[in-house]
C-alpha positions as CSV (number, residue, x, y, z in Angstrom):
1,X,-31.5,33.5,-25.5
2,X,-34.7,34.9,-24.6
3,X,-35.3,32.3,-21.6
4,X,-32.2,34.4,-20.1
5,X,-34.5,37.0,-19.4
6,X,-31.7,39.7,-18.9
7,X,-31.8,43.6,-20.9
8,X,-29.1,42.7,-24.1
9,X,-27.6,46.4,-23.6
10,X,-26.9,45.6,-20.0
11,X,-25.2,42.2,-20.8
12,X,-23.0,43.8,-23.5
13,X,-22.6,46.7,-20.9
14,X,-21.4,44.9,-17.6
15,X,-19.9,41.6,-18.8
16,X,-16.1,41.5,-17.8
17,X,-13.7,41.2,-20.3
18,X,-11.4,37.8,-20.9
19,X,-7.2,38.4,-20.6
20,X,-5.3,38.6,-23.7
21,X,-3.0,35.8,-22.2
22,X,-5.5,33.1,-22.4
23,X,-6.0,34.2,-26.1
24,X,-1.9,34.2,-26.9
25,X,-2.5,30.6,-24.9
26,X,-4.9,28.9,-27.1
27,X,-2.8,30.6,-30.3
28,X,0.4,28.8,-28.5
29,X,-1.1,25.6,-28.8
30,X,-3.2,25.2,-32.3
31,X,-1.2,24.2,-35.0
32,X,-2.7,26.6,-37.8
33,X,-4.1,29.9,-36.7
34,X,-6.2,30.6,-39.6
35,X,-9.9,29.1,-38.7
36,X,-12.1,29.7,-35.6
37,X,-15.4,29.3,-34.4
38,X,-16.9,31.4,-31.5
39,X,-19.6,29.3,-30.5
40,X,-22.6,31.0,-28.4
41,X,-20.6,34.2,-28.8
42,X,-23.0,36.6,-27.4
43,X,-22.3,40.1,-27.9
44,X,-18.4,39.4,-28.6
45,X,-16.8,38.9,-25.3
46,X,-14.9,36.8,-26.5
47,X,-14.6,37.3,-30.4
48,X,-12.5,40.6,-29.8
49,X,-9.3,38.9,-28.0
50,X,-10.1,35.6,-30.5
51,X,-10.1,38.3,-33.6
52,X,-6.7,39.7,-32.2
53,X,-4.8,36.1,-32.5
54,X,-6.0,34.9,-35.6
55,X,-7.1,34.8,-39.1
56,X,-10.9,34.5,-39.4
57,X,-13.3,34.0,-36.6
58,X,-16.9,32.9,-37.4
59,X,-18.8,34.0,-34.0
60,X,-22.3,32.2,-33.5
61,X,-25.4,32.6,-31.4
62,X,-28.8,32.2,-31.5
63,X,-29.6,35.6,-30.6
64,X,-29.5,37.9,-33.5
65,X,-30.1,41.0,-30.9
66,X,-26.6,39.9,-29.0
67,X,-24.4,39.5,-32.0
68,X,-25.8,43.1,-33.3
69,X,-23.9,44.6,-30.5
70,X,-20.9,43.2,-30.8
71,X,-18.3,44.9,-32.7
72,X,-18.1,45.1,-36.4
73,X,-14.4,43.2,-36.9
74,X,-12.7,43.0,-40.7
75,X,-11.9,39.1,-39.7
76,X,-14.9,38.6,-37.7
77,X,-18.3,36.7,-39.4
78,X,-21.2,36.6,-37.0
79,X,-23.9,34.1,-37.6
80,X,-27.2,33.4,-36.2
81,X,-27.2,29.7,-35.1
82,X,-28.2,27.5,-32.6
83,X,-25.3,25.8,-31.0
84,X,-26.0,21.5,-32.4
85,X,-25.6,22.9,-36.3
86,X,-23.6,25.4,-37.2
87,X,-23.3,26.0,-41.2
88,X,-19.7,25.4,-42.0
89,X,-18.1,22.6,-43.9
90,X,-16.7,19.3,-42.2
91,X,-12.8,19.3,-41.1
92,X,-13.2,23.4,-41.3
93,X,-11.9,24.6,-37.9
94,X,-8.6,24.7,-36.5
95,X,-10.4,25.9,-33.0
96,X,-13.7,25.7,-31.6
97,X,-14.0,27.9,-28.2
98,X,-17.4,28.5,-26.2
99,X,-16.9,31.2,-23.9
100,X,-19.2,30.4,-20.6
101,X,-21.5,28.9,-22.8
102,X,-21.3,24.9,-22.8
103,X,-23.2,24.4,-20.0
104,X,-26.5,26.0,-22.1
105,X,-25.8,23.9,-24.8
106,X,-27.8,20.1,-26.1
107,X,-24.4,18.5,-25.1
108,X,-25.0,15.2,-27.1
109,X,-26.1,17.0,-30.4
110,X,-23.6,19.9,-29.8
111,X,-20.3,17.5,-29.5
112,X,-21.7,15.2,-32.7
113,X,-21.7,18.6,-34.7
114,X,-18.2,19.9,-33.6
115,X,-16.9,16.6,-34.4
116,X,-18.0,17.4,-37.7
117,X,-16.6,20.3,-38.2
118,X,-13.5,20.1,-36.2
119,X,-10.0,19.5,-38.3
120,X,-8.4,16.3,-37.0
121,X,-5.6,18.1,-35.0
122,X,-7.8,21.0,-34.3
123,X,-8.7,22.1,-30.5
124,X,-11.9,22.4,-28.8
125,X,-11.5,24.7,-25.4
126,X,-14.6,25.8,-23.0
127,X,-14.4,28.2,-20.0
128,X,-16.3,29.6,-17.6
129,X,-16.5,31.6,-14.6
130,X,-18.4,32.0,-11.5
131,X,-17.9,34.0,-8.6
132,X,-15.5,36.8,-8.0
133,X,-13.1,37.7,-5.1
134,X,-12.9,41.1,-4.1
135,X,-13.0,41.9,0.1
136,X,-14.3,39.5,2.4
137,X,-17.2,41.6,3.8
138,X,-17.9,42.4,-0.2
139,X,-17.5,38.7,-1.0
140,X,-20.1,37.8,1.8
141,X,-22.9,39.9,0.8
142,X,-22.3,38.6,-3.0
143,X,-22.5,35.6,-1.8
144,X,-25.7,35.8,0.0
145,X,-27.1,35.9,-3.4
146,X,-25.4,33.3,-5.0
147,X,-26.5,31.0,-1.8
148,X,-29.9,31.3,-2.7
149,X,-29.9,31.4,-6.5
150,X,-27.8,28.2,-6.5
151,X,-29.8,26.6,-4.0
152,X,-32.5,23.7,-4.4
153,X,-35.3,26.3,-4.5
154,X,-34.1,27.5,-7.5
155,X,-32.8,24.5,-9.4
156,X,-31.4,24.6,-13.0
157,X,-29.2,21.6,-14.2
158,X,-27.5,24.1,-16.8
159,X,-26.2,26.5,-14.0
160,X,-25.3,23.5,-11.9
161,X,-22.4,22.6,-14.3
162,X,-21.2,25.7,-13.8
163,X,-21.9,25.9,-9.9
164,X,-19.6,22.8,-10.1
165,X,-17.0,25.0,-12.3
166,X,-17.2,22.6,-14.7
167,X,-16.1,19.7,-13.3
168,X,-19.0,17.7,-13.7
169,X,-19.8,18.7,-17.7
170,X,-20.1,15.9,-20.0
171,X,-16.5,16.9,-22.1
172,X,-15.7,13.9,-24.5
173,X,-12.6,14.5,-26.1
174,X,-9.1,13.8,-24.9
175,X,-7.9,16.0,-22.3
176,X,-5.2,18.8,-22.8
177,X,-3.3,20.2,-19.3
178,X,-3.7,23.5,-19.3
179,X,-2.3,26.4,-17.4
180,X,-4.7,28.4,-14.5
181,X,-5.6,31.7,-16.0
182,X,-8.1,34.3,-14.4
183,X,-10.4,37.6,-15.2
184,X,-9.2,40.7,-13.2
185,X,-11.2,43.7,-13.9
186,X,-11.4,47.3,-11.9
187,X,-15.0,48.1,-11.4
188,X,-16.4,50.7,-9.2
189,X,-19.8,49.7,-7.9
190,X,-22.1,51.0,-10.2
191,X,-20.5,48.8,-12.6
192,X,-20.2,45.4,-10.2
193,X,-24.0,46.0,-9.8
194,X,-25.0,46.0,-13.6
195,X,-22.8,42.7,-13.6
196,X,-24.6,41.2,-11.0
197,X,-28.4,42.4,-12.1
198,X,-27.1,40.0,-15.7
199,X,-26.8,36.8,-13.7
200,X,-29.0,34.4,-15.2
201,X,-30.1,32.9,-11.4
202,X,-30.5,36.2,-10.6
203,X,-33.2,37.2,-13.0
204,X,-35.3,33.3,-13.1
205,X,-35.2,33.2,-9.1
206,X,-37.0,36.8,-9.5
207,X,-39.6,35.4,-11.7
208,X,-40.0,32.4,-9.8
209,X,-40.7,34.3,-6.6
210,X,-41.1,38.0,-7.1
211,X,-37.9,38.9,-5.2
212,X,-34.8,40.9,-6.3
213,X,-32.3,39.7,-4.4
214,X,-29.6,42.3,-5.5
215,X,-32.1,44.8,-3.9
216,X,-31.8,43.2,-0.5
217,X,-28.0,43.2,-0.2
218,X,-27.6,46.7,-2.3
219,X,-27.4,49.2,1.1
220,X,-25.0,46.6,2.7
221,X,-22.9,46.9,-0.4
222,X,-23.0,50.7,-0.9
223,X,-21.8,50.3,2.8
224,X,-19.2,47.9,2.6
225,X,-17.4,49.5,-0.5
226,X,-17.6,53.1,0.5
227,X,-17.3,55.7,-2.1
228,X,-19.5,54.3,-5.0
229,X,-17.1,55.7,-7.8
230,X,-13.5,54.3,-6.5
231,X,-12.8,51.0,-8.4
232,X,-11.7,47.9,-7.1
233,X,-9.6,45.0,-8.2
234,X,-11.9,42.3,-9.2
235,X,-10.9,38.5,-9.8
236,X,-12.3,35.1,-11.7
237,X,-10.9,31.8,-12.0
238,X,-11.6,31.1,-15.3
239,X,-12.3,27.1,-15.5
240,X,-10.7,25.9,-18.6
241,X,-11.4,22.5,-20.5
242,X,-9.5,21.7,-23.8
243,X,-9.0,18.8,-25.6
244,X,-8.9,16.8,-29.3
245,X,-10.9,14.6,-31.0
246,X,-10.5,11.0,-29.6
């Protein structure tokens, strides 16, 4: 995780929180509740609505400094792992999730290892999320960031799968409809900015050229939302692949 450059307290801080419905969805839809992984689970974004819906959740990542801030859980096992070989038995897990994670992964070695340890009716889901929707003349200056972070200046063929909401990610497994489900959070500004200054983009187009580009936009946005303090409704698409074993 360290190539992400961001602050781990900051992450932990200002990552929005996934909707219980999503979790009651993938509960809907395995056939035994008892035996999750949480692969690349960061500081526990998603572990805590996974915990909530079933039995035992092992939560992986290969940054020991992320999983030591995610909450302590009675059903919850957090491991230190890279993604491509996870230490549990073969035919183990009834889910596998990766929470806006796959697209960081070694996708050939990663899918060979949760073939492995996939049950043979088990479920392997993926999401991400990209850019939010708030108010037009918010949404513009946000997206004068993400113009130039996700532009060919500043390439990265990991963030492009997600740039391409996941469309375009190798996903080989057979293919479960799933409903549209979303992210809705009520930030004030202080707290859309600490979201913002974790982007990944963000923090390698700064290295790459010396510019903060949430600096250049920040008077426009203390301008465009008014009172700092009042919170807004803030929206995701979540981007959901799910499937089985072929």
């Amino acid at each position: 995780m360290n190539k992400f450059l961001y602050n781990t307290t900051q992450y932990t801080h200002y990552r929005p929180q996934y909707p219980n419905d999503l979790f009651k969805y993938l509960r809907s839809i395995v056939n035994d509740n008892k035996y999750v992984l949480d692969c690349g689970a960061g500081s526990g974004q998603a572990t805590q609505g996974l915990s909530k819906n079933f039995k035992y959740i092992i939560a992986t990542d290969i940054s020991l400094e992320l999983l030591s801030k995610a909450p302590s859980l009675s059903n919850v096992l957090y491991v230190q792992s890279v993604a491509e070989k996870i230490p549990v038995r073969s035919q183990s897990m009834d889910l596998i999730c990766i929470a806006q994670a796959l697209h960081w992964f070694p996708l050939n070695k990663f899918y060979d290892e949760m073939t492995r340890i996939l049950k043979p009716k088990g479920v392997i889901t993926a999401w991400c999320y990209n850019q939010s929707v708030i108010e037009k003349n918010i949404d513009f200056l946000i997206n004068k960031i993400y113009l130039k972070i996700s532009g060919s200046q500043n390439p990265s063929c990991e963030r492009q799968y997600l740039y391409e909401q996941y469309q375009t990610i190798p996903f080989p497994f057979h293919r479960i409809n799933t409903p549209n489900f979303k992210i809705e959070m009520h930030w004030n500004l202080v707290q859309l900015l600490g979201y913002i200054s974790t982007w990944p983009g963000l923090l390698e187009y700064q290295k790459r050229f010396g510019v903060n580009l949430l600096d250049e936009v920040k008077d426009d946005l203390f301008l465009a939302w008014g009172d700092p303090l009042i919170e807004k409704c803030i929206t995701w698409p979540i981007y959901l692949l799910m499937g089985q074993l072929i």
